[in-house]
C-alpha positions, 0 to 999 in steps of 0.5 A: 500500500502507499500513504498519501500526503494532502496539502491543498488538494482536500479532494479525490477526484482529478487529484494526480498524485491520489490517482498515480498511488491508486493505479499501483495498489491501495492509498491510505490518505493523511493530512499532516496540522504542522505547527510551522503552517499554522504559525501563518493561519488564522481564525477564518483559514482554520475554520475553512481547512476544518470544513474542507477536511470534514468534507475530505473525510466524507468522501473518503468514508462514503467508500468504505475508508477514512482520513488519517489526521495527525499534529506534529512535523511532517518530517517525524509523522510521516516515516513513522506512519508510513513504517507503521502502516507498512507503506512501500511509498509517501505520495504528494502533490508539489506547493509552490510557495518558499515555505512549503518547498523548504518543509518538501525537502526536509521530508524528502530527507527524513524519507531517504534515511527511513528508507521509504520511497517518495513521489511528488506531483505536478497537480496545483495548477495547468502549467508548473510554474517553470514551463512557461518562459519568453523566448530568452528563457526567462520567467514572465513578468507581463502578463499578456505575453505570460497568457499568449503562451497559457493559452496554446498550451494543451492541457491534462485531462482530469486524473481518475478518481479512485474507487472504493477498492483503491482505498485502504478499507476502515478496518485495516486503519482501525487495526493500524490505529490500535498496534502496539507500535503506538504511531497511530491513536484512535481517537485525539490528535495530539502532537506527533500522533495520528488519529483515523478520521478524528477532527481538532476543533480551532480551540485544539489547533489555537485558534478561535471560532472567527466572526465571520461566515466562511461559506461552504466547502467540499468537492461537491459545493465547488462542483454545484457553485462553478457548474451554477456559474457557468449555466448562465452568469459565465456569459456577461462574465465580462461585462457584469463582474466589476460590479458588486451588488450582481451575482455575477462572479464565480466565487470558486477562490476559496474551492481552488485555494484549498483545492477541493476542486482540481484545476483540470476539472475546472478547466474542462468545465470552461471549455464546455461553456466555451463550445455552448458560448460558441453556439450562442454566437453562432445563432446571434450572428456572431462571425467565428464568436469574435465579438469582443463583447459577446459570450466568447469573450466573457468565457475567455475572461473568466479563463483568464483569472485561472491563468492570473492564478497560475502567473503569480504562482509563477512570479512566487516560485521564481521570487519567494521573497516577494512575500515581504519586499517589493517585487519592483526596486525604487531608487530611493525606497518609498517614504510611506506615511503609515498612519496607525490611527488611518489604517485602523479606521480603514480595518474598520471601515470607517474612512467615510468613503463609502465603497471603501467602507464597504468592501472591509465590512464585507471582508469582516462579515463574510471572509470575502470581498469582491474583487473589483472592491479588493483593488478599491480598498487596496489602492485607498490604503497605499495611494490615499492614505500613503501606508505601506502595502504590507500592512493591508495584505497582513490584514487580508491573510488574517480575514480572507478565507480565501487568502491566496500566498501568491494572488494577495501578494500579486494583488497588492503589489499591483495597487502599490505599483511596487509589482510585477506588470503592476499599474503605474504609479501616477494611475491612482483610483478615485474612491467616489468615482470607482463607486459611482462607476460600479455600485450607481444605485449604492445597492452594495454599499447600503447592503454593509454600510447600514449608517447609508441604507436611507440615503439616496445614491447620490449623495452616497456618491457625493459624500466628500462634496458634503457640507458637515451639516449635509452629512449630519442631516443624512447619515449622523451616524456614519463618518466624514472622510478621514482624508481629502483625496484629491490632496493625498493624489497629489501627496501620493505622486510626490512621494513616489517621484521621490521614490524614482530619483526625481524632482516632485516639483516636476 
């Protein structure tokens, strides 16, 4: 038998590594808590890994097996689990970040001395983050050209899913569970021991139950969500998705980061749409679907978020320090202002820019924040209120169920202009227009702003206009803005001419 390793592919199905052990013989499956991983968790991410993993486990006992789930390091569990459970092989699929390759080489180590073979597999995403390179050989830092490439290249199908007979029945794991070796334990998960199917609450892990609603989980839940998303929402995708009061955004970010959902699965379910979005060209008239606005393109630019996916992997695997300095080098380093009493008001939401406010309210109550508003908030904290990026993706790692290592830095390194193919600098957002623009009616807005539900839209819109009389009239309870926007703008491109050698003055 071969003793499977999951990571962030709490799933069976079109899982690579799962299915190469399942060819050869019977899988055991484990998931390893590793306290050097949960130093970098929180509230929300464990609550979301428990429900992923109970989903796991589901699956696993709906035939006939269990998931083993042990606490200590996986450089010690493994060997000795693997020894206990006479396993001829410790199975996983590749993590990209700089963490999770340091942790796969100390186990690789701990493997080789215990005499255990070991295989690792290339599954987390379509194209590993070293395939796609510019014809001088050299990692991309421009998207579009990065997509030019992601795009002609074929791809795998779905791996196989195994079958109940692939599975190492409940019974031999029981058995293993109450040996005399005592590697394995029936019930608890303690450091350094392994229990068969046996869940820690957050308390046991040391972490609390968060404030906010994580959402669904499991394979099934991802499955029913993209395969809603792309019935129909999928072909205005293009046109609908910056605007945050619509249903129109997929919201499979959480299912593809704990990877309850394989990414081929995904994929080929978006080729599916894009043969029935071809149809539907075809009959409206549409030479070839080329229709820059029609149901081919709106299938193409939700393709391309799988594809940003997969370009910030490879801008992380290729930069890992990126996680904590800029990806693109100032000059003179950038002077940020870094206002504690400012960027508590914007963890609050509470900057009087009601978009703003918006999008950090939903960020506490639901673990989310749609992602049109993600680049709002993101470029107010750098470009408004002149704070150092770190400070807003620390928060977003904390919130976000869905807090992706490589996407979240990528994201607000973007806003930052300290990024790859990041916008320039001088390109500053408007709060009050961006939400005039997407939210015209205020129907997101009032939905996480209840100080603004009995106010008409426009003068949501016109909130920094406002007189303080105009606005203790409307909405005594919610704040004036805490900044002049048009006065940080100006700051803000000082600053960062400053930070490029030149004259602000100029």
């Amino acid at each position: 038998m071969e003793l499977f390793w999951h990571r962030r592919d709490l799933r069976l199905a079109d899982n690579v590594g799962l299915a190469a052990a399942a060819d050869r013989g019977e899988v055991a499956g484990v998931f390893v808590f590793d306290d050097d991983v949960l130093a970098h968790a929180s509230d929300v991410r464990v609550r979301r890994l428990l429900d992923g993993l109970a989903a796991l486990r589901d699956d696993y006992r709906d035939r006939g097996s269990d998931l083993l789930v042990a606490r200590g390091d996986p450089e010690t569990v493994l060997p000795e689990l693997a020894a206990s459970l006479d396993a001829d092989r410790v199975v996983w699929n590749r993590d990209y970040s700089g963490l999770a390759r340091e942790r796969d080489a100390a186990v690789r180590k701990a493997l080789n001395e215990a005499g255990i073979e070991r295989e690792a597999h290339h599954d987390a995403v379509l194209h590993t983050p070293d395939s796609i390179r510019t014809n001088a050989g050299d990692p991309y830092s421009v998207y579009t050209y990065y997509w030019r490439k992601w795009t002609d290249r074929e791809t795998d199908p779905p791996a196989p899913t195994p079958e109940a007979a692939d599975l190492v029945d409940v019974d031999a794991l029981t058995a293993a569970a109450n040996g005399d070796d005592g590697a394995v334990a029936d019930g608890g998960v303690d450091t350094d021991r392994v229990a068969v199917g046996d869940l820690p609450t957050p308390a046991d892990l040391g972490f609390a139950e968060p404030d906010a609603e994580v959402g669904p989980a499991g394979t099934e839940a991802a499955r029913q969500r993209l395969d809603d998303f792309l019935s129909e929402a999928v072909f205005g995708y293009d046109a609908e998705r910056d605007y945050p009061a619509r249903e129109s955004t997929s919201r499979m970010s959480a299912f593809l980061k704990y990877g309850e959902i394989g990414v081929r699965e995904a994929y080929e379910a978006t080729e599916r749409a894009m043969a029935a979005a071809e149809e539907r060209a075809e009959e409206n008239g549409e030479e070839g679907g080329d229709d820059d606005d029609g149901p081919v393109a709106a299938v193409e630019e939700y393709q391309q978020q799988l594809a940003w996916r997969e370009f910030y992997t490879q801008v992380l695997y290729h930069n890992p320090e990126v996680v904590t300095d800029n990806y693109k080098q100032y000059e003179e380093g950038i002077e940020w202002r870094d206002d504690p009493e400012e960027i508590a008001a914007w963890k609050r939401g509470e900057t009087g820019y009601p978009i703003v406010d918006a999008g950090m309210r939903q960020l506490r109550e639901e673990a989310f924040m749609h992602n049109r508003v993600r680049m709002i908030v993101a470029s107010f904290l750098t470009k408004d209120l002149l704070a150092d990026w770190r400070h807003g993706y620390d928060h977003f790692r904390e919130r976000l169920a869905d807090h992706d290592t490589a996407n979240d830095n990528g994201g607000w390194q973007w806003a930052a202009s300290t990024g790859t193919d990041a916008q320039p600098y001088f390109r500053i957002f408007n709060p009050m227009t961006q939400g005039e623009r997407y939210d015209p009616d205020a129907e997101y807005i009032k939905e996480y702003v209840p100080e603004l539900r009995g106010v008409d839209a426009d003068l949501i819109h016109e909130w920094h206009e406002l007189s303080p009389t105009q606005r203790a009239n409307a909405a005594p309870d919610y704040p004036s803005p805490i900044v002049d926007h048009s006065e940080r703008r100006e700051e803000a491109l000082a600053m960062y001419k400053r930070a490029r050698g030149e004259d602000p003055d100029e």
